[in-house]
N, CA and C atoms of all chains as a GROMACS GRO file, in nm:
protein
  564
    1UNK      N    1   8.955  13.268   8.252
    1UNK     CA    2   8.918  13.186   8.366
    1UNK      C    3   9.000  13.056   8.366
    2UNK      N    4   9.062  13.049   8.484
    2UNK     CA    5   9.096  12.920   8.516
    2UNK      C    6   9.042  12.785   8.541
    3UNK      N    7   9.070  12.667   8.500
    3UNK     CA    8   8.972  12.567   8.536
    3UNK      C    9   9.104  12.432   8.615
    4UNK      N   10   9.081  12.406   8.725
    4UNK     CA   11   9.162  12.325   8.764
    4UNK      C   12   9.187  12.170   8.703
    5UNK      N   13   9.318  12.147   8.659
    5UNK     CA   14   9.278  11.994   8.601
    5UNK      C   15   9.305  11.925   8.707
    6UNK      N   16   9.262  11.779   8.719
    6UNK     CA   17   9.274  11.696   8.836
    6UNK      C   18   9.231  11.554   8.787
    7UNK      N   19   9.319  11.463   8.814
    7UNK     CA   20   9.299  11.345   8.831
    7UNK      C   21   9.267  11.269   8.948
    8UNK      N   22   9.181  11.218   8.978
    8UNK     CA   23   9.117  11.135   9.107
    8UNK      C   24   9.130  10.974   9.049
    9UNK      N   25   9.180  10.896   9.133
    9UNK     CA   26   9.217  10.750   9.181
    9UNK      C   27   9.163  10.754   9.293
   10UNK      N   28   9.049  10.631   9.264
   10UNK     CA   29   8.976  10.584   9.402
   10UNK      C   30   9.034  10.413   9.404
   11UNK      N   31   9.064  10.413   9.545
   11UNK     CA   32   9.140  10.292   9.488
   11UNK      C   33   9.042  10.192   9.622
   12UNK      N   34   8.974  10.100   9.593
   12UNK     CA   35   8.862  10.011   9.661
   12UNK      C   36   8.904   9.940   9.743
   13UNK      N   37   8.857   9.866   9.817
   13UNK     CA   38   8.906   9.790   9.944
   13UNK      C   39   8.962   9.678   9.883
   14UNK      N   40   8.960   9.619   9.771
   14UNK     CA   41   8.991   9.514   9.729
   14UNK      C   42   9.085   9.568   9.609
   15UNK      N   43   9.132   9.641   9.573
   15UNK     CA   44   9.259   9.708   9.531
   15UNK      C   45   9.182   9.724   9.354
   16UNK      N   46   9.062   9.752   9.318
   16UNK     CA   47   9.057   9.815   9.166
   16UNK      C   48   9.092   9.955   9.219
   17UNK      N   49   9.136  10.014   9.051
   17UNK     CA   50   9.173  10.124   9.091
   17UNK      C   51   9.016  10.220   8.987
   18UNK      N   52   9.021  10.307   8.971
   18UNK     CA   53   8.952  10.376   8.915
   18UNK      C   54   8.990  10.518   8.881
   19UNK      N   55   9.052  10.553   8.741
   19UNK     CA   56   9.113  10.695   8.741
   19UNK      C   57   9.002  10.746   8.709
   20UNK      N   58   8.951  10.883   8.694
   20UNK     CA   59   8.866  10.969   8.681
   20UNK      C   60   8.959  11.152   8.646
   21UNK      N   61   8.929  11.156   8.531
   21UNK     CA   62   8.992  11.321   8.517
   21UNK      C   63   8.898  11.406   8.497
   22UNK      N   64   8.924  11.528   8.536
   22UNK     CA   65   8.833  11.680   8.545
   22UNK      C   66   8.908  11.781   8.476
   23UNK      N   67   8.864  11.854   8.409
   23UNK     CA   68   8.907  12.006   8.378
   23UNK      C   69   9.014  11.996   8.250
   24UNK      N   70   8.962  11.876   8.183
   24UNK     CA   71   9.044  11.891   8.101
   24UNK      C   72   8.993  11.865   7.957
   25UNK      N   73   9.042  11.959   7.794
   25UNK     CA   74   8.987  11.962   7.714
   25UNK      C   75   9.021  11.838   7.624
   26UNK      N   76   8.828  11.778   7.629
   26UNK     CA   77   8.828  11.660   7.499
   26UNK      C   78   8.940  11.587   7.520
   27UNK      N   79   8.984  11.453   7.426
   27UNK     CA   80   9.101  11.387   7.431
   27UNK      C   81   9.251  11.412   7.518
   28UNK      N   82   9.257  11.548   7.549
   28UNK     CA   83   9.388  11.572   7.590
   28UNK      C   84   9.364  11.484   7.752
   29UNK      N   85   9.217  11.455   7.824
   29UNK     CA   86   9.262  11.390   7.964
   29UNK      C   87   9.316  11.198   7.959
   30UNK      N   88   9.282  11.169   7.780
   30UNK     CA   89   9.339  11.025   7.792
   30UNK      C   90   9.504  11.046   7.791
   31UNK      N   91   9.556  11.169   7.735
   31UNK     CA   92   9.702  11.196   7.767
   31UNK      C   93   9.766  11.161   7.905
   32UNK      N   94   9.688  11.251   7.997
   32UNK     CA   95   9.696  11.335   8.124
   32UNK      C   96   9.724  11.190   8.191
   33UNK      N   97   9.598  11.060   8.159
   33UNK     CA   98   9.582  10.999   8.293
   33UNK      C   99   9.689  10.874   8.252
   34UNK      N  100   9.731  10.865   8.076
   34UNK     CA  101   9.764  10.755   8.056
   34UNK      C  102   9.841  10.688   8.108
   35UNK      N  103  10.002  10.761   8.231
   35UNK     CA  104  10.102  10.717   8.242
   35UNK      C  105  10.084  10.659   8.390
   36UNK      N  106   9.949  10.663   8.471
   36UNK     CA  107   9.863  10.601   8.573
   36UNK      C  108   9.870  10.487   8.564
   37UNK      N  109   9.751  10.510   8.434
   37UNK     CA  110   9.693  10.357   8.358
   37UNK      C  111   9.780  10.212   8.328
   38UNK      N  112   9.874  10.272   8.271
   38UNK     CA  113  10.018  10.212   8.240
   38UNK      C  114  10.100  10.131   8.366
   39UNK      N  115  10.092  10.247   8.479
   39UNK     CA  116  10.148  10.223   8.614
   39UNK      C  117  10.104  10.107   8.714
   40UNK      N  118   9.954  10.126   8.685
   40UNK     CA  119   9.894  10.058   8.804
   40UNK      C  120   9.850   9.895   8.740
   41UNK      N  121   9.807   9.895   8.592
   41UNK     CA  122   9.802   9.791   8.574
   41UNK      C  123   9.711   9.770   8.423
   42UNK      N  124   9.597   9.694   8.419
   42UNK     CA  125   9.566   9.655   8.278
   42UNK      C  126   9.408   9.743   8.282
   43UNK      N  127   9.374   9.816   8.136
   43UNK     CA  128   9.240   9.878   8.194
   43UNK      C  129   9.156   9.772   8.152
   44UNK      N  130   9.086   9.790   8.252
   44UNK     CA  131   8.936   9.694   8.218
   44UNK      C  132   8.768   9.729   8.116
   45UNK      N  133   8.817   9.893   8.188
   45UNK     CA  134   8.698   9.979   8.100
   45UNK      C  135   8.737  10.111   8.155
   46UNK      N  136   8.667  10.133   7.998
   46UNK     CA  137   8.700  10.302   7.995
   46UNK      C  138   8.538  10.342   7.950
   47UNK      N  139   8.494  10.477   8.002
   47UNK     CA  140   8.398  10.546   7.947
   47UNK      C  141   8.408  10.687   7.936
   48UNK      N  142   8.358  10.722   7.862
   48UNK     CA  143   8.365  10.870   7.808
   48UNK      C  144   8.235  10.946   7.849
   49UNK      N  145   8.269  11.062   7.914
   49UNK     CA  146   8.178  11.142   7.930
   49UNK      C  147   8.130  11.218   7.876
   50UNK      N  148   8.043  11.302   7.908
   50UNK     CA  149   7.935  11.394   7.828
   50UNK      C  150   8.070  11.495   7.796
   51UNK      N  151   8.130  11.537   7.934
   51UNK     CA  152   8.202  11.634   7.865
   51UNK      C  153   8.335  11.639   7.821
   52UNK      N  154   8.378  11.486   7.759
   52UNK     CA  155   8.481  11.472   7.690
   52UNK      C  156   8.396  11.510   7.569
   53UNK      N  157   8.283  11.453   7.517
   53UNK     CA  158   8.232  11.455   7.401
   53UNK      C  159   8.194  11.611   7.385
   54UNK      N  160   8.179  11.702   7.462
   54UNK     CA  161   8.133  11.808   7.431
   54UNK      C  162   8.243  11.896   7.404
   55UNK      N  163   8.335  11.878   7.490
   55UNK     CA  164   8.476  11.947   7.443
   55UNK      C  165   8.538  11.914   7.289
   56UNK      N  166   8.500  11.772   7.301
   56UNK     CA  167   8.538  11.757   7.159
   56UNK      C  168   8.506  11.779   7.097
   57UNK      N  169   8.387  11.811   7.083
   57UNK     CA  170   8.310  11.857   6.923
   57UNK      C  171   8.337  12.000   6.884
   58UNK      N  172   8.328  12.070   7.058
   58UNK     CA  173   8.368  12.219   7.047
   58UNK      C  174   8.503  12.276   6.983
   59UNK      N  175   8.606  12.185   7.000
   59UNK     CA  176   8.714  12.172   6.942
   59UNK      C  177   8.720  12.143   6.802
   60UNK      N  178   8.678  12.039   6.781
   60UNK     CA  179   8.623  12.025   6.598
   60UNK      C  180   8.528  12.150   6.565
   61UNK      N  181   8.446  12.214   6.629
   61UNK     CA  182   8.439  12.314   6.501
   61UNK      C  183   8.516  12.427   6.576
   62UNK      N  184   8.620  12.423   6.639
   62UNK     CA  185   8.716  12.564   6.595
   62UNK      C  186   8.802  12.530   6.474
   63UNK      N  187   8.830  12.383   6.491
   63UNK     CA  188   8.912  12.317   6.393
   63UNK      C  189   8.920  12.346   6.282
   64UNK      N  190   8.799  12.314   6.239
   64UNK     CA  191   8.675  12.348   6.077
   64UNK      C  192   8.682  12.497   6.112
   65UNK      N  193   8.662  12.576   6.157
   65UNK     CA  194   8.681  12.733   6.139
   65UNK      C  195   8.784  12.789   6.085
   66UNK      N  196   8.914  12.711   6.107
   66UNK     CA  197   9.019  12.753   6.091
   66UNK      C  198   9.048  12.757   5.924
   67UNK      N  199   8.386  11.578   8.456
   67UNK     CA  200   8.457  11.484   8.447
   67UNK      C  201   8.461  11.444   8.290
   68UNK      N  202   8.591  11.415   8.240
   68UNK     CA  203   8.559  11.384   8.135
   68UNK      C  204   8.639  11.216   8.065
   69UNK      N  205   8.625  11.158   8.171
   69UNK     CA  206   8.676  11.024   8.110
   69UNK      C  207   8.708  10.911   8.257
   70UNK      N  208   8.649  10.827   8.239
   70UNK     CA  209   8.632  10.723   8.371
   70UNK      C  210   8.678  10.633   8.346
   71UNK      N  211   8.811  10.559   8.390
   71UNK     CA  212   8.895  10.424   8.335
   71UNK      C  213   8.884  10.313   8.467
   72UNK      N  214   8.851  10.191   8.463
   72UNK     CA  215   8.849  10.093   8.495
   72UNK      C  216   9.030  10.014   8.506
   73UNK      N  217   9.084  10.031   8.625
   73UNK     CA  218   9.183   9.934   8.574
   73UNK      C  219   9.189   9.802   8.695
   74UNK      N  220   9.275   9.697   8.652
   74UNK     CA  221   9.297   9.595   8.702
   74UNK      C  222   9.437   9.588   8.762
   75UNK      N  223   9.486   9.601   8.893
   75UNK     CA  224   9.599   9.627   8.911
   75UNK      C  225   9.695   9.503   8.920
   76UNK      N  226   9.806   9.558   8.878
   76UNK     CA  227   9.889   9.432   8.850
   76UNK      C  228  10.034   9.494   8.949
   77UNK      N  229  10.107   9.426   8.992
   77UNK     CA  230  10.212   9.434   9.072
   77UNK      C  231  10.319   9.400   9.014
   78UNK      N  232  10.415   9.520   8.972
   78UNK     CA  233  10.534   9.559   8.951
   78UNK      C  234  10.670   9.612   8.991
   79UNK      N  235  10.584   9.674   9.056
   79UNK     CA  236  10.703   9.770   9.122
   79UNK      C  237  10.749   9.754   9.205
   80UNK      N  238  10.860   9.672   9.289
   80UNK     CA  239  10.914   9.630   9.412
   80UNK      C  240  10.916   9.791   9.535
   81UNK      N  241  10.965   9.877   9.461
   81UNK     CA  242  10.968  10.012   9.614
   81UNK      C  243  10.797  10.024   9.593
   82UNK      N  244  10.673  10.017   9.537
   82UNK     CA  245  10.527  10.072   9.572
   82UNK      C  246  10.519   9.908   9.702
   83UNK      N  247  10.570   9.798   9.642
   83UNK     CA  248  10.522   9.739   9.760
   83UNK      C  249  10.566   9.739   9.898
   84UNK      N  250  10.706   9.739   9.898
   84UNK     CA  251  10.759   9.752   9.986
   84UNK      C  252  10.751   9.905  10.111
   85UNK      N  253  10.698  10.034  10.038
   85UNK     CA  254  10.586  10.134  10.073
   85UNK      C  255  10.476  10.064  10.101
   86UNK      N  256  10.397  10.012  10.062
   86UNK     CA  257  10.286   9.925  10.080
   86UNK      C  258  10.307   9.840  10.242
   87UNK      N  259  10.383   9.752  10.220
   87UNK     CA  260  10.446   9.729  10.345
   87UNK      C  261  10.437   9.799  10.499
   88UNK      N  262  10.565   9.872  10.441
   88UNK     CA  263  10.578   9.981  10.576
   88UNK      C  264  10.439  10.033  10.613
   89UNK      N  265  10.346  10.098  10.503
   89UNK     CA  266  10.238  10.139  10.622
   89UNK      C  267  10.145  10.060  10.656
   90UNK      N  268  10.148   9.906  10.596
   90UNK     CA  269  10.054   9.819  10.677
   90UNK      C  270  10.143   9.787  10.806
   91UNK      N  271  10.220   9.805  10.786
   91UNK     CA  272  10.354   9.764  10.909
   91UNK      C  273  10.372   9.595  10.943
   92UNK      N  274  10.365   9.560  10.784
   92UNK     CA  275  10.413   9.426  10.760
   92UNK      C  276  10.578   9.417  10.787
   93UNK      N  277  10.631   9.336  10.762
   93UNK     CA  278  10.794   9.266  10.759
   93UNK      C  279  10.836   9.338  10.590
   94UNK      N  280  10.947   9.385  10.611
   94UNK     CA  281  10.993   9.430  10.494
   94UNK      C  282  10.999   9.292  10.363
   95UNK      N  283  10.918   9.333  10.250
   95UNK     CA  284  10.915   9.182  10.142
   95UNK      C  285  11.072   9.194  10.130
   96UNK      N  286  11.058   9.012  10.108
   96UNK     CA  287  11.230   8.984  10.036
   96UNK      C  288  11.220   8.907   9.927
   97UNK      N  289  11.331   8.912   9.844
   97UNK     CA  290  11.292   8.863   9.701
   97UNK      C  291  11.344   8.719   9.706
   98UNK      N  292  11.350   8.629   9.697
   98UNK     CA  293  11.354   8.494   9.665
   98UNK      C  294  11.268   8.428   9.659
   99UNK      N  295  11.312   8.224   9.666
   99UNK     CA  296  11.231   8.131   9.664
   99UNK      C  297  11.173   8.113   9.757
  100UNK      N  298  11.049   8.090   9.715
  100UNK     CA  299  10.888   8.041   9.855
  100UNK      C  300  10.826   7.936   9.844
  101UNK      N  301  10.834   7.874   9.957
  101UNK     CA  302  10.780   7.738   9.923
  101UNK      C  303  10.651   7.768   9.938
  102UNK      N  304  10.575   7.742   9.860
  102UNK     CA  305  10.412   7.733   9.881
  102UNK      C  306  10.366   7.563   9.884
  103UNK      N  307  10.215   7.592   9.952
  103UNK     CA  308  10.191   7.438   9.976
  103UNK      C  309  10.259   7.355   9.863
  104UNK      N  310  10.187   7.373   9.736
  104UNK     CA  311  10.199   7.256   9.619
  104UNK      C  312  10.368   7.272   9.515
  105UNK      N  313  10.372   7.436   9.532
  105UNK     CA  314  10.482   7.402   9.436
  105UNK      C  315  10.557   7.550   9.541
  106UNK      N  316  10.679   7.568   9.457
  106UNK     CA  317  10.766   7.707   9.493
  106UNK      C  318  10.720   7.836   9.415
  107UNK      N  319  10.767   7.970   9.452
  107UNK     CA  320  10.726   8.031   9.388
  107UNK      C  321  10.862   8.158   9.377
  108UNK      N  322  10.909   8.243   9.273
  108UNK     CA  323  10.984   8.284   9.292
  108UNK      C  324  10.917   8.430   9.289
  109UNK      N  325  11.010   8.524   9.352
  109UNK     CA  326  10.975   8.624   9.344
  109UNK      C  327  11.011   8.739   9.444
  110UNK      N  328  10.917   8.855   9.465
  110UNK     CA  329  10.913   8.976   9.614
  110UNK      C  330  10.797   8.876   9.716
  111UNK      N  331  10.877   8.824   9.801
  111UNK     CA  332  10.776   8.726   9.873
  111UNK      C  333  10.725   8.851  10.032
  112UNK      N  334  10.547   8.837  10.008
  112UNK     CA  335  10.476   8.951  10.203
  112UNK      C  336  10.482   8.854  10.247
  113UNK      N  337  10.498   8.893  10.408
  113UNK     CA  338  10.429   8.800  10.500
  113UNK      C  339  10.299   8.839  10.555
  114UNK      N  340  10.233   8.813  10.516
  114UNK     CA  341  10.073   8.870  10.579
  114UNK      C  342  10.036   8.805  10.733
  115UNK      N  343   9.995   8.897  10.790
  115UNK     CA  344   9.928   8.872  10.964
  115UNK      C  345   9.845   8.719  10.912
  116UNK      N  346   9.902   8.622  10.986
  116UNK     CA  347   9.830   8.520  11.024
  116UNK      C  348   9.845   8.385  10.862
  117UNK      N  349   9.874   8.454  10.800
  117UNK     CA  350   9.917   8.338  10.661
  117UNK      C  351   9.979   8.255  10.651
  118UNK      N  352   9.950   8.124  10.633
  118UNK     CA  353  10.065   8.042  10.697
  118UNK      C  354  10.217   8.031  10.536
  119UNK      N  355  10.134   8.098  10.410
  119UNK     CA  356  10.231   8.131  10.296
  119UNK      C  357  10.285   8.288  10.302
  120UNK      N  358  10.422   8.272  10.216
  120UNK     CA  359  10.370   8.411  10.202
  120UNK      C  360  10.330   8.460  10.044
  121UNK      N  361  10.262   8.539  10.026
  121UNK     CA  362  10.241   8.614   9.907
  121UNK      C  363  10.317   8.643   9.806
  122UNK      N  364  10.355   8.588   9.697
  122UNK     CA  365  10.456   8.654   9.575
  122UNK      C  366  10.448   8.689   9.493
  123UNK      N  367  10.550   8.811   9.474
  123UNK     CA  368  10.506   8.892   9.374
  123UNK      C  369  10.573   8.898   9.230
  124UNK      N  370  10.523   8.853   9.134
  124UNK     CA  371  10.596   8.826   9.020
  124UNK      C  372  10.646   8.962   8.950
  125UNK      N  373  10.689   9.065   8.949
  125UNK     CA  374  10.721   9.178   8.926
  125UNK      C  375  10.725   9.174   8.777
  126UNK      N  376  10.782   9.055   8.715
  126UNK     CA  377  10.798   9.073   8.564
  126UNK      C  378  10.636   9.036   8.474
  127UNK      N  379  10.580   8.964   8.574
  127UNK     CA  380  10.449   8.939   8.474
  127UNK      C  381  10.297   9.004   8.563
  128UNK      N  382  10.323   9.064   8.687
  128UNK     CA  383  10.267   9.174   8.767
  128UNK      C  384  10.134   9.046   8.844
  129UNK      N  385  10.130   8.938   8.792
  129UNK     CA  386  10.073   8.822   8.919
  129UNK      C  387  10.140   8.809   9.074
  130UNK      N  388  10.041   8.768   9.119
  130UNK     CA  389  10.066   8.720   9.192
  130UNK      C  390  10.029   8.552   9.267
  131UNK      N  391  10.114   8.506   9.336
  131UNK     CA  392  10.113   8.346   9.400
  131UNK      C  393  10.088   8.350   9.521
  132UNK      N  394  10.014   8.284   9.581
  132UNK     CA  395   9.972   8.215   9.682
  132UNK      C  396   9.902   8.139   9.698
  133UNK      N  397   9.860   8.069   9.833
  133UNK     CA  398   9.774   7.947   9.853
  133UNK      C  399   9.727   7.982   9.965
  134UNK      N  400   9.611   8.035  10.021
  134UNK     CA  401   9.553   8.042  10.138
  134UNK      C  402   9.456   7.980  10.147
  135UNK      N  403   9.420   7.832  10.091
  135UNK     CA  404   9.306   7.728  10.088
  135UNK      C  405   9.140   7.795  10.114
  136UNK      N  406   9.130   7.890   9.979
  136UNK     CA  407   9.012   7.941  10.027
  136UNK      C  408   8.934   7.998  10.118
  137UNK      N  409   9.110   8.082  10.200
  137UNK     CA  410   9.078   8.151  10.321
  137UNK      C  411   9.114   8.078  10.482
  138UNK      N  412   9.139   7.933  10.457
  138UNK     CA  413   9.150   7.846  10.600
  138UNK      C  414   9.320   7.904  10.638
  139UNK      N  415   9.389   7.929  10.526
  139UNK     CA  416   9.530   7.939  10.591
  139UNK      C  417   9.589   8.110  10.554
  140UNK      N  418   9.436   8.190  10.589
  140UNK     CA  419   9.491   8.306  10.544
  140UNK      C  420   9.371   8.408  10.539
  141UNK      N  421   9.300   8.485  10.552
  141UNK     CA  422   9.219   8.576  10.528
  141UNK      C  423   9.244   8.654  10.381
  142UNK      N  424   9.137   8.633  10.368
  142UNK     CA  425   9.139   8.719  10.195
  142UNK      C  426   9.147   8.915  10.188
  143UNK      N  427   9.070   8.931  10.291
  143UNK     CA  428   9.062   9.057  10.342
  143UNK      C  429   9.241   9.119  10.360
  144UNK      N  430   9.333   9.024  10.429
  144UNK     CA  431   9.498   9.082  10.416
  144UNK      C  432   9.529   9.119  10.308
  145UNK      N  433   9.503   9.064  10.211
  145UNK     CA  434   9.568   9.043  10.012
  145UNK      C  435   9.487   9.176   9.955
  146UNK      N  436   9.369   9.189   9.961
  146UNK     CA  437   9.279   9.299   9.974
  146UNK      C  438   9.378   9.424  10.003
  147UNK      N  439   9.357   9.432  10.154
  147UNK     CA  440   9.458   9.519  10.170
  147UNK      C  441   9.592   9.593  10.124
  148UNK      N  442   9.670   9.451  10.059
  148UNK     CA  443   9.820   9.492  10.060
  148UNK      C  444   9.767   9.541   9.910
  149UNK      N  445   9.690   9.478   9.810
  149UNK     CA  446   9.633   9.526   9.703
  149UNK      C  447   9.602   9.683   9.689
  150UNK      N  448   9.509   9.670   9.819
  150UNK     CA  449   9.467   9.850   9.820
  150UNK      C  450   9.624   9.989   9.777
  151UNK      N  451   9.694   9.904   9.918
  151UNK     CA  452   9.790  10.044   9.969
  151UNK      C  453   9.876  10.021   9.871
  152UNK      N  454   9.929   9.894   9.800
  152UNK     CA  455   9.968   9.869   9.665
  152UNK      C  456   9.943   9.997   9.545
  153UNK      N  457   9.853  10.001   9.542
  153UNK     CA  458   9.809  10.096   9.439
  153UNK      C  459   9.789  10.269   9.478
  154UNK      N  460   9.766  10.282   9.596
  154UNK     CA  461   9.775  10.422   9.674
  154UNK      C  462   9.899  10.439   9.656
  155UNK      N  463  10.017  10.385   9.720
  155UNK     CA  464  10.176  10.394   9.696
  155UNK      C  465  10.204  10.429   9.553
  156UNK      N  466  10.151  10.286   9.467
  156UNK     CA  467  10.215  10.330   9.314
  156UNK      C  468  10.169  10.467   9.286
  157UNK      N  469  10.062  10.528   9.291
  157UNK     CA  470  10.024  10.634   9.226
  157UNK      C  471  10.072  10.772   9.266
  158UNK      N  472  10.100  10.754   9.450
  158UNK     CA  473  10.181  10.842   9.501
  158UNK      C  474  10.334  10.859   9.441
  159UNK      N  475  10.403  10.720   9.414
  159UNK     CA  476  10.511  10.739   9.332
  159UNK      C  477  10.513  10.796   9.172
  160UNK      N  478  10.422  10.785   9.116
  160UNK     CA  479  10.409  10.812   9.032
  160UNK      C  480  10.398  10.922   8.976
  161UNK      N  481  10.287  10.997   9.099
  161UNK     CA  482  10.265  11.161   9.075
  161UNK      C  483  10.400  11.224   9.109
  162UNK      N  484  10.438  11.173   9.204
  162UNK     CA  485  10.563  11.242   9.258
  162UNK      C  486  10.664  11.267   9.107
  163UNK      N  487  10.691  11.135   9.061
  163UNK     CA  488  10.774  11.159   8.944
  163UNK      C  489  10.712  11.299   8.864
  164UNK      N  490  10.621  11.274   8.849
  164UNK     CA  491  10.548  11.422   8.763
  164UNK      C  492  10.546  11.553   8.820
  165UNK      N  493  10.576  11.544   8.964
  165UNK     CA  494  10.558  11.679   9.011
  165UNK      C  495  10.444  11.729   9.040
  166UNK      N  496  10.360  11.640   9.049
  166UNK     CA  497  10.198  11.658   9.072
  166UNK      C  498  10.191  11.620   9.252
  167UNK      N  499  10.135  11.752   9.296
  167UNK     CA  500  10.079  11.726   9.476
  167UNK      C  501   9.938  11.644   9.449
  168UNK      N  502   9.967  11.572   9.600
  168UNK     CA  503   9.864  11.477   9.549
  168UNK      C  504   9.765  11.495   9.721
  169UNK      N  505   9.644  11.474   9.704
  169UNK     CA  506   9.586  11.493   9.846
  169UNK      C  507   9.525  11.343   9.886
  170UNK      N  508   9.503  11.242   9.995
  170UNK     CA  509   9.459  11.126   9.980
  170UNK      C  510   9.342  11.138  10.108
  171UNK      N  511   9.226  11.111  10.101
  171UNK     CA  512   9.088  11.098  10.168
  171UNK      C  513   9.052  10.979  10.171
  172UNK      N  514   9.016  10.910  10.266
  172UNK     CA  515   8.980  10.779  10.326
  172UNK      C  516   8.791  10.835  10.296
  173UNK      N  517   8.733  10.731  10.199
  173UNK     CA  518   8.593  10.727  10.157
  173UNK      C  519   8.510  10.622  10.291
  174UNK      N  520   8.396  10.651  10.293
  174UNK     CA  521   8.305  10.591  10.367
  174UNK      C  522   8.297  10.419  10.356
  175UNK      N  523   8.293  10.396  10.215
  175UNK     CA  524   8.304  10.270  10.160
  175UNK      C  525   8.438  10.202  10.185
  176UNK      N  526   8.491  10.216  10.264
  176UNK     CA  527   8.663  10.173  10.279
  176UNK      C  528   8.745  10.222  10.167
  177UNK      N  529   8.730  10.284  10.034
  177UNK     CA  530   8.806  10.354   9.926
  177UNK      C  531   8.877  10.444   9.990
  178UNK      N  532   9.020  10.423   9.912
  178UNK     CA  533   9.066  10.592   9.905
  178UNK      C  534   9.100  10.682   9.817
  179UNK      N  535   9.089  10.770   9.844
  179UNK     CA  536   9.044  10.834   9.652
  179UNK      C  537   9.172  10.958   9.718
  180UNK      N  538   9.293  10.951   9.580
  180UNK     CA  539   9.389  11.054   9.578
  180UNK      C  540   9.338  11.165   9.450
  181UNK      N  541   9.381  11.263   9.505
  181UNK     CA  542   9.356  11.363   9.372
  181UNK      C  543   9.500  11.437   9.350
  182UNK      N  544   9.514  11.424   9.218
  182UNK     CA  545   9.612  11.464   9.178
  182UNK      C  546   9.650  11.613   9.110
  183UNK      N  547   9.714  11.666   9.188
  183UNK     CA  548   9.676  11.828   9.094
  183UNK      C  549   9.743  11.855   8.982
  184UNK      N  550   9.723  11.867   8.848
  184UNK     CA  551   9.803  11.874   8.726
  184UNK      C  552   9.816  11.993   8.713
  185UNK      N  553   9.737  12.098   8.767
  185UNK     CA  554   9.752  12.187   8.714
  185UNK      C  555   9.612  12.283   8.632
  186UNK      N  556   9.628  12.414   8.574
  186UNK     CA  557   9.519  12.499   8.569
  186UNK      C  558   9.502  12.513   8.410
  187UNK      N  559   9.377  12.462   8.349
  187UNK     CA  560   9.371  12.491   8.184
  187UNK      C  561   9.303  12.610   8.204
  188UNK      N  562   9.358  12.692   8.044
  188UNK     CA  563   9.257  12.808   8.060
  188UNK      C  564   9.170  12.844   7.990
   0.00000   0.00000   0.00000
């Protein structure tokens, strides 16, 4: 199964920007969005979601399996 | 979703503003000295609808200069603006470099939210 990755920039009437990524596993979406982040300006805040954290852990124990 | 970033945009890039520009359908920015009320300012100088300064853009330290006396010689809502499409442009340039199609939707809240397609994990 395919899962689409996607980055969304909402960018506000008063010019914050806000990146937001989807479909992508654990750590690899701070890769994806970093060269945005970089682009547009200084981050102010970052938060992590349920399912960065869930990918990640799922990833750590294939890790440990190995 | 798996990661929500906060950023503060800073102004760099002389072609995102000057894109920025064209579709507010401002005066193409030009780069030199600006006299502002109190001092000069160097830089990518907008002319914004109705400002009696214009706006500059420090490209090397991504500030910006002006003096619109708390709005009497300028609407804050213009700067807003050039801010907004500022950052719609950069990101459109940006994806482009990557090769990423990008789709852009005008939000209820005056936002506009681009989505960028990277592509399919499996």
């Amino acid at each position: 199964m395919t899962i689409p990755r996607i980055i969304d920039v909402i960018v506000s009437p008063t010019g914050e920007t806000r990146v937001e990524t989807q479909g992508f596993h654990g750590a690899t979406c701070r890769e994806a969005s970093a060269f945005l982040e970089q682009a547009l300006g200084q981050r102010a805040s970052e938060q992590l979601t349920s399912e960065f954290h869930a990918t990640s852990s799922h990833e750590q124990r294939l890790n440990e399996g190995c | 979703m798996s990661h929500i970033v906060q950023i503060q945009t800073e102004v760099r890039d002389a072609a995102a503003v000057i894109a920025a520009c064209s579709r507010l359908k401002l005066p193409e920015p030009k780069q030199g000295v600006f006299q502002l009320f109190g001092a000069a300012a160097t830089g990518l100088g907008v002319e914004l609808p109705s400002w009696r300064y214009p706006v500059v853009c420090d490209l090397t330290s991504g500030q910006l200069q002006y003096d619109n006396f708390s709005g009497r010689w300028g609407e804050q809502c213009e700067l807003d603006r050039l801010l907004q499409m500022y950052s719609v442009e950069k990101t459109r340039l940006e994806a482009r470099k990557k090769g990423y199609s990008v789709t852009e939707q005008a939000l209820a809240d005056g936002s506009i939210k681009l989505s960028l397609q990277v592509g399919a994990a499996v």
